[in-house]
C-alpha positions in Angstrom: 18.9 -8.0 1.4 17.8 -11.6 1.4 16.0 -11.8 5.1 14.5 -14.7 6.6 11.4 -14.5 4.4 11.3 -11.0 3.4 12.9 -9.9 0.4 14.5 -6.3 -0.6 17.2 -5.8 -2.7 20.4 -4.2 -2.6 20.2 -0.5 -3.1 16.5 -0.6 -3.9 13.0 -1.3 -3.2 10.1 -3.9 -4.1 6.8 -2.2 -5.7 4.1 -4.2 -7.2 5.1 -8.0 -7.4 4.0 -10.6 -10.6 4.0 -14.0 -9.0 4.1 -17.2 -11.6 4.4 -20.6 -9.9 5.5 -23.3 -12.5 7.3 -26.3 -12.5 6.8 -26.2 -8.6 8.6 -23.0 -8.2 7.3 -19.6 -7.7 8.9 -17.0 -10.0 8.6 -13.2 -8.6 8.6 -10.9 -11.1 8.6 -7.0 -9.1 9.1 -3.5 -10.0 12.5 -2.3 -9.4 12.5 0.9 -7.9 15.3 2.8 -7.6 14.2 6.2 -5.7 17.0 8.0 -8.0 16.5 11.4 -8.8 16.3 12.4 -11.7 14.3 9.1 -12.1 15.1 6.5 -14.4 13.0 4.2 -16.3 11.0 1.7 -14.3 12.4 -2.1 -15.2 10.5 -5.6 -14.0 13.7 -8.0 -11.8 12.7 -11.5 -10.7 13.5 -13.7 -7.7 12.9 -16.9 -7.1 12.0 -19.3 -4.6 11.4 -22.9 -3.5 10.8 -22.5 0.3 9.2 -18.9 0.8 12.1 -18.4 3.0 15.0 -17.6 0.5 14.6 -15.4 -2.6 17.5 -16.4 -5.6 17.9 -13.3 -7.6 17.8 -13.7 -11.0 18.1 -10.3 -12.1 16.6 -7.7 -14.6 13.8 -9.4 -16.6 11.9 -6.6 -18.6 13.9 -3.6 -18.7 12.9 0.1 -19.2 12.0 0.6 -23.2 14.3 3.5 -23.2 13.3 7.5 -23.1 11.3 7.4 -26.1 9.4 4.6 -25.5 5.7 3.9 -24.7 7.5 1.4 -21.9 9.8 3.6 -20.8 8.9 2.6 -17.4 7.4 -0.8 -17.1 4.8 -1.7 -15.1 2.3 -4.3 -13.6 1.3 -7.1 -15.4 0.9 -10.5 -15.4 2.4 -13.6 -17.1 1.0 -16.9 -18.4 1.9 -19.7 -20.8 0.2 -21.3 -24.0 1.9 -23.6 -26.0 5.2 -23.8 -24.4 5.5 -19.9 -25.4 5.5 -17.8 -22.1 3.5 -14.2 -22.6 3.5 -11.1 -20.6 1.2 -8.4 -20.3 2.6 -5.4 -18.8 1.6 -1.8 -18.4 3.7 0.8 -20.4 4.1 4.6 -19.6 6.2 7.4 -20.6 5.8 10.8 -18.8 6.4 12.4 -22.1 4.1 11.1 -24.0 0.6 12.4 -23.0 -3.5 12.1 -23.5 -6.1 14.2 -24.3 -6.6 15.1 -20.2 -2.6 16.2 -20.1 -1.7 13.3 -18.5 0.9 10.6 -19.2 -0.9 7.7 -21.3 -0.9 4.2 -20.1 -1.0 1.5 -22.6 -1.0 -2.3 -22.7 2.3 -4.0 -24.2 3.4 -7.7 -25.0 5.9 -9.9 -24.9 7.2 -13.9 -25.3 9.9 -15.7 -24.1 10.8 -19.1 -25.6 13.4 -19.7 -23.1 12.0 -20.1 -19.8 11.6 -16.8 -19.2 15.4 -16.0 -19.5 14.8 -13.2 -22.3 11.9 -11.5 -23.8 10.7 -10.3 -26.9 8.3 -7.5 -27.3 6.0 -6.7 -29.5 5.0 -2.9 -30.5 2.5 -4.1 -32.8 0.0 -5.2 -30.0 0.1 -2.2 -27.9 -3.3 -0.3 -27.6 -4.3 2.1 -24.7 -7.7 2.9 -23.5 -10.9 2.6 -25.0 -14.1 4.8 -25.7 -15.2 5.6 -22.5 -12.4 5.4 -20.2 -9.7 7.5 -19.4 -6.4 7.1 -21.0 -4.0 8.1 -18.0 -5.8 4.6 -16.3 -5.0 2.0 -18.3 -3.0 -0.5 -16.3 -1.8 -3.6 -14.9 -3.5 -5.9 -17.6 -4.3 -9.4 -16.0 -4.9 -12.1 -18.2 -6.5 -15.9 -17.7 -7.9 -18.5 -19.5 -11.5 -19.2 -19.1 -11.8 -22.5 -20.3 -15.6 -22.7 -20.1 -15.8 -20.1 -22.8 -12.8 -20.6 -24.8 -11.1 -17.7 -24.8 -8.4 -15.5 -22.8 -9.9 -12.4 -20.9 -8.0 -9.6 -19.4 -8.5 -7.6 -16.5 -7.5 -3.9 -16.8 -7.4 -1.3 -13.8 -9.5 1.7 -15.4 -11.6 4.6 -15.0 -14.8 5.9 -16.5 -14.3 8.9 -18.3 -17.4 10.8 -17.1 -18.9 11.2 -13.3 -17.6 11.8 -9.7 -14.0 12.2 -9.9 -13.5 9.4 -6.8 -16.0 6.8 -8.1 -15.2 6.3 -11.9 -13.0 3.2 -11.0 -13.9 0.4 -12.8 -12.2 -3.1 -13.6 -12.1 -2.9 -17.5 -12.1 -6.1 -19.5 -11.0 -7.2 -23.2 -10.9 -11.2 -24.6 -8.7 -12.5 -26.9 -8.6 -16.0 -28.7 -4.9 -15.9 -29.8 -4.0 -13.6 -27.1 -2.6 -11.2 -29.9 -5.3 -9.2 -30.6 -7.8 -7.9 -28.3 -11.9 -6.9 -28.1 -13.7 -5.0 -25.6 -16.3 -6.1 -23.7 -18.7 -5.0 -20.7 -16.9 -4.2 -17.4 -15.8 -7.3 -15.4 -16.3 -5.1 -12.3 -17.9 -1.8 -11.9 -19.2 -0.8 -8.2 -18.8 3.1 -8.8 -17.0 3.0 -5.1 -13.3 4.0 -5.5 -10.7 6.2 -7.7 -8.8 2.7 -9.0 -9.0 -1.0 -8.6 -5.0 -1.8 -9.0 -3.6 -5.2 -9.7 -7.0 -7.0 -9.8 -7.1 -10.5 -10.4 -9.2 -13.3 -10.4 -8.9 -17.5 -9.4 -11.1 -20.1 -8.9 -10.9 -22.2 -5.6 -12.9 -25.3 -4.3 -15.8 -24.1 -5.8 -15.7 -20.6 -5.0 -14.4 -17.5 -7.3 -12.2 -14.3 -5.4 -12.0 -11.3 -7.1 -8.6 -9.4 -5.7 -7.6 -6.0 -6.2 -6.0 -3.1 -4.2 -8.1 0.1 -3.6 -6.3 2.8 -4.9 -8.2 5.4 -2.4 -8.3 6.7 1.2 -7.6 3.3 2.3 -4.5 2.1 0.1 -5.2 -1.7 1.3 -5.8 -5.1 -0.9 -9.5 -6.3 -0.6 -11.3 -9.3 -2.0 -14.7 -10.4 -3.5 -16.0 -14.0 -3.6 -18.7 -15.4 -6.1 -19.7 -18.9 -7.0 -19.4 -17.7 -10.5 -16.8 -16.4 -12.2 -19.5 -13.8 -13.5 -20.7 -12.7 -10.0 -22.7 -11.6 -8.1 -19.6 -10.4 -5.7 -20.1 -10.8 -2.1 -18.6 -8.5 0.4 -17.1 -11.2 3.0 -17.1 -9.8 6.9 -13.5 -9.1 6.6 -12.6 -8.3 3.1 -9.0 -7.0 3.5 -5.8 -9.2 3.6 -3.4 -6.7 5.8 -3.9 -3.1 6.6 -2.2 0.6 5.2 1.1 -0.8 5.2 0.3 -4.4 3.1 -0.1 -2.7 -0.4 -1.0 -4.2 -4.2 -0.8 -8.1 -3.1 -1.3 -10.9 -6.0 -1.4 -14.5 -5.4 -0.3 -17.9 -7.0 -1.3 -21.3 -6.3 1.5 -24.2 -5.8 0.4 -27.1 -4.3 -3.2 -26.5 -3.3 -1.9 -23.4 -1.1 -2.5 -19.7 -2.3 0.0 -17.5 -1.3 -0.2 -13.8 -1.4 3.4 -11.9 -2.4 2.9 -7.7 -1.8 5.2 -5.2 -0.1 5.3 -3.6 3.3 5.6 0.4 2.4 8.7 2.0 3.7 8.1 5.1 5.8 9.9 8.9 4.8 13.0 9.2 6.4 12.8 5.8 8.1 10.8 7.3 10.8 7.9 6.2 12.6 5.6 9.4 11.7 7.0 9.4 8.3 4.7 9.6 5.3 4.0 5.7 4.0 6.4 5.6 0.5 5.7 3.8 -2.6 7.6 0.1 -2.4 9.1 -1.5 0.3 9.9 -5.1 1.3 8.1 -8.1 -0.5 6.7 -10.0 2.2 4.1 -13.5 1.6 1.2 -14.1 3.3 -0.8 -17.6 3.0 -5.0 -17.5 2.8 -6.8 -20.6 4.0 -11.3 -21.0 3.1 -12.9 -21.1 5.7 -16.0 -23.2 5.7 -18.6 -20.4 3.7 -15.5 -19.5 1.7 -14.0 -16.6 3.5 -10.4 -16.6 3.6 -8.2 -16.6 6.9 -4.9 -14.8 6.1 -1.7 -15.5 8.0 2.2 -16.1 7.7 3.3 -19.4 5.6 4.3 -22.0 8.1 7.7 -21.9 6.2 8.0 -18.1 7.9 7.1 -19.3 11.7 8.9 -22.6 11.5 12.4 -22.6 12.8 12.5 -19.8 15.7 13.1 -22.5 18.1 16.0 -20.9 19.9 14.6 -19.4 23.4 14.9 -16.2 24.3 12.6 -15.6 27.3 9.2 -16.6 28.7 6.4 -16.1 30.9 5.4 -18.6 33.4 2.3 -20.2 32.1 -0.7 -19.5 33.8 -0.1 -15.7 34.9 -2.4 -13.8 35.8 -3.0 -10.0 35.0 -6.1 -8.5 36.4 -7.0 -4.7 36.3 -10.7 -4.5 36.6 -10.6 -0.3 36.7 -7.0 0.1 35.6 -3.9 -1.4 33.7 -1.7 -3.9 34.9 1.6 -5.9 32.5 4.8 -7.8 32.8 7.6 -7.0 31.1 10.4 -10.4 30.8 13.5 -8.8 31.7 15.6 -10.1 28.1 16.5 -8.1 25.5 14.1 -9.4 21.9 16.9 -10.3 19.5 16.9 -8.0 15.9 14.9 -11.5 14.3 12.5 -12.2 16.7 8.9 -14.4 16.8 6.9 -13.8 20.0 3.8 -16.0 20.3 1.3 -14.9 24.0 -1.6 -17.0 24.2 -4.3 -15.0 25.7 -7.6 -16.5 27.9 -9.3 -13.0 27.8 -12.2 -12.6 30.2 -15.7 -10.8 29.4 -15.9 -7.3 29.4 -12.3 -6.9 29.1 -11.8 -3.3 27.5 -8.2 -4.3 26.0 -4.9 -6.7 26.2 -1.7 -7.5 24.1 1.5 -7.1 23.8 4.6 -4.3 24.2 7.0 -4.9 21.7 11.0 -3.3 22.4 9.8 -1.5 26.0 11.5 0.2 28.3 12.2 -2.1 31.1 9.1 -0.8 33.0 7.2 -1.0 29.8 5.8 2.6 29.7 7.3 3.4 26.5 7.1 0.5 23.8 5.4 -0.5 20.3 1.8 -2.1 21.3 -0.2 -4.3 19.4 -3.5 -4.1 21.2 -6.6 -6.6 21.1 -10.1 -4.3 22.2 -13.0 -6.7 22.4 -15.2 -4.1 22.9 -13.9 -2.5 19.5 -13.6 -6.0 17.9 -10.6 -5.2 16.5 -6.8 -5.0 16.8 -4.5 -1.8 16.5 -0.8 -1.0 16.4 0.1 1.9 18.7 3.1 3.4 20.5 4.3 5.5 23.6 4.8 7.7 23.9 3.3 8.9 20.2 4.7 12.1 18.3 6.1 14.8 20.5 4.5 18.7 19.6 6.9 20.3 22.4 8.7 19.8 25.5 5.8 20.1 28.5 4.6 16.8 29.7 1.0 17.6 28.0 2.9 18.2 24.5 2.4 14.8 22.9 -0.3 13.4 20.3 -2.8 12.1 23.1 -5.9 13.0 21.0 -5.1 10.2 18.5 -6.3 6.6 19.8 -3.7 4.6 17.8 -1.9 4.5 14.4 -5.3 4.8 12.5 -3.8 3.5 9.0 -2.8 0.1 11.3 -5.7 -1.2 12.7 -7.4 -4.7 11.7 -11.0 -6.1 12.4 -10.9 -9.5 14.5 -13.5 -11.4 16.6 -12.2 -11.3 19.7 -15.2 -13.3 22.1 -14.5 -14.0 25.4 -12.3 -17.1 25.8 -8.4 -18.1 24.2 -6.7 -15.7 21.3 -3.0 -16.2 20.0 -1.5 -13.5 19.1 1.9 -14.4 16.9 4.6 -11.8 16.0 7.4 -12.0 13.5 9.8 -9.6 14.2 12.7 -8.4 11.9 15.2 -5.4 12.0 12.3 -2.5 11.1 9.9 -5.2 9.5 6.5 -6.5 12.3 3.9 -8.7 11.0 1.2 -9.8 13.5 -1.3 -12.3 13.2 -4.2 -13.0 15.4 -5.8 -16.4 15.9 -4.4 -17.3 12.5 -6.3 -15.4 10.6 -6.7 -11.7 10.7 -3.0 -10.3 9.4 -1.0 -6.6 10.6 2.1 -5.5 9.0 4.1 -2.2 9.9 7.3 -0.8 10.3 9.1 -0.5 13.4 11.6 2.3 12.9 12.1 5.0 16.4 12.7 2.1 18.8 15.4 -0.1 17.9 15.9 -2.5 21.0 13.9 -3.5 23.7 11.7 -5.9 25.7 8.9 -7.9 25.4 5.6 -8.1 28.0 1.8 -8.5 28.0 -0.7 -6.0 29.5 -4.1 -5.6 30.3 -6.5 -2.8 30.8 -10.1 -3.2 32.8 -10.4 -6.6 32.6 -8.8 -9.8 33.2 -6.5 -12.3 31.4 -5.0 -15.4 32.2 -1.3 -15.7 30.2 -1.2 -19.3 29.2 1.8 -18.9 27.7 4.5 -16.4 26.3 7.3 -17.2 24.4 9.8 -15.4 22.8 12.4 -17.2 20.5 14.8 -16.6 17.7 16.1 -18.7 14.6 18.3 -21.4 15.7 22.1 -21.5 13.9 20.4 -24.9 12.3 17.7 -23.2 10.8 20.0 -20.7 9.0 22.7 -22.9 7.8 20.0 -25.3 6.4 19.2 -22.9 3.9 19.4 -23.8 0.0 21.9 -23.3 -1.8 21.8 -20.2 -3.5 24.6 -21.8 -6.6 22.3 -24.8 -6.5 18.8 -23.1 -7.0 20.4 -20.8 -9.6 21.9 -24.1 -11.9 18.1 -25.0 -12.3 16.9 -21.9 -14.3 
């Protein structure tokens, strides 16, 4: 299902993705999952991509080690090069196959490829699981870098203490290597005593500043970051330390260009319904993160993903004005939003305004609708909807009592004066950005169709614009080639 910038394919879902840009090309490496029951061993695929826009698939690239084996399902890793010999690093489980605690054991595998990354040679001999002191069921997604300064490889490995408070023992493990073969312990790269797991951390060096990047494995289920002017720490807590919300889940990066670009997956929801539980996988979506001035990072949409939607749909005259000082006023534009959508409102938001946004596929009087709602007060935005889960038929029988989707909310600064709030729509997929730099992505499963508007609650905003457009028939047919991309690798 190669959509216009998201990525799912046929038949299956995208867990955990293992970016590798080379060559000028980023290489996605992703678990394949299946969903089948009885399950089947977990195998890495790859896709490909030049333009963030179109994925190439290239097809199974680590499969399952069979039934008996310590891989038998294949999980997250990394990949690098040395010496024109490409390595990767991979996390190896078998449900069979079990540690002193009863649970599966999770071990650390390798393999090479000396063809590009085509096929892939493992090697048994440099397995090795957990060490004294950690748990051997938490041994996983192994991420490996050169640190020049010192000479040597190290590895990052998502662990947990053996001993204390059952959710505080995660630590980011860490083992060096000088031939990346074999492999020493060493102290803790990371150890805060603050969550159950760190998953797919990793670390990167960038104009000076170092970001530590791993996704807590807790209540939260969301992908936060560190920064340090040395690779060694301390690790400061920036304002905003998450990249996305619930639904944004065990993000990595890769640099191409001077740009970092952040490839994770937006969770499906049970039964493909709005209060379903979140699911494991989903769609592999990309994100870009810009520094800001002390080093914090804005996070946002590529410009690949919002360039093109130059086809109008429907707009609001520039300039309107909604003012509800004690109540709640909108406008709903009376077009249908196509199935791939962007809708960009530029907000002038005036003090002590409680709330404003947008209604996303409303009724044409806008009282039921998806909302993505901007509360200065709250300094923050939230996804909601109306009306929210039923509990009967009687008109009091709905889920007033919860304020919004509380997994989907995002802290922004939202001072009085001009916001943009940009939407990219598409099919069940919604990824919001506000200003540019604080990212929400969700699913958008119960309402199918519907219209756009703008609202405001006590207070006052002035709409300076609102647009709503789609991908022109240029845009699509300009696309690569799909033949053309896959003759290159």
């Amino acid at each position: 299902m190669n959509q216009r910038g998201f990525y799912q394919p046929h038949g299956a879902w995208v867990g955990d993705v293992i970016p590798y840009a080379e060559d000028g090309r980023l290489h996605l490496f992703y678990l394949h999952e299946t969903r089948q029951t009885p399950k089947i061993g977990m195998p890495w695929y790859r896709v490909v991509t030049d333009d963030l826009i179109t994925f190439i698939e290239a097809g199974s690239a680590l499969a399952s080690g069979g039934p008996d084996a310590d891989d038998h399902n294949v999980y997250t890793g990394s990949v690098v090069e040395a010496d024109g010999i490409h390595h990767v690093f991979y996390t190896g489980q078998n449900p069979d196959k079990r540690g002193p605690d009863g649970l599966p054991l999770q071990v650390v595998l390798h393999a090479t490829s000396a063809d590009g990354m085509n096929t892939w040679v493992r090697h048994p001999e440099h397995t090795f699981g957990a060490t004294p002191g950690y748990e051997t069921a938490d041994w996983r997604d192994p991420f490996v870098f050169r640190d020049a300064e010192a000479g040597l490889w190290r590895m990052l490995i998502t662990a947990r203490h053996a001993e204390g408070p059952a959710r505080r023992r995660g630590v980011i493990a860490q083992c060096v290597s000088r031939d990346l073969e074999s492999w020493q312990p060493v102290e803790p790269f990371w150890d805060p005593r603050r969550y159950v797991a760190h998953e797919c951390p990793e670390v990167f060096e960038w104009n000076g500043w170092w970001y530590l990047v791993y996704s807590e494995f807790s209540e939260s289920f969301t992908t936060r970051y560190r920064m340090a002017r040395s690779l060694h720490g301390p690790w400061i807590v920036p304002e905003v330390d998450t990249l996305d919300g619930r639904a944004y889940y065990a993000s990595k990066s890769a640099e191409l260009d001077g740009r970092r670009f952040f490839f994770g997956w937006i969770a499906t929801r049970d039964g493909e319904a709005d209060d379903g539980a979140w699911q494991w996988a989903g769609t592999l979506s990309v994100l870009e993160a810009t520094q800001r001035a002390d080093g914090s990072l804005r996070v946002h949409p590529p410009r690949e993903r919002v360039a093109g939607f130059d086809e109008p749909v429907g707009s609001a005259e520039p300039g309107t004005v909604l003012s509800a000082p004690e109540g709640y006023a909108d406008l709903v534009l009376p077009v249908d939003v196509p199935d791939v959508a962007r809708v960009e409102a530029v907000f002038d938001v005036a003090a002590g305004t409680t709330e404003c946004g947008l209604l996303l596929r409303a009724d044409d009087d806008g009282d039921e609708a998806y909302v993505l709602r901007l509360e200065p007060r709250r300094g923050r935005l939230v996804f909601d909807r109306w009306p929210r889960q039923r509990t009967g038929g009687e008109q009091w029988q709905i889920s007033g009592d919860v304020p919004h989707a509380v997994e989907l909310e995002r802290p922004v600064d939202l001072a009085p004066g001009r916001h943009v709030l940009d939407v990219l729509i598409e099919g069940d997929l919604c990824v919001a950005t506000v200003d540019g730099a604080v990212t929400l992505s969700t699913r958008l499963y119960d309402r199918r169709a519907g219209r756009v508007g703008a609202f405001v609650g006590e207070g006052s905003v002035v709409l300076l614009s609102l647009d709503v457009t789609s991908p022109s028939a240029t845009t699509s047919s300009s696309a690569p080639r799909e033949d053309l991309l896959l003759a290159q690798f």
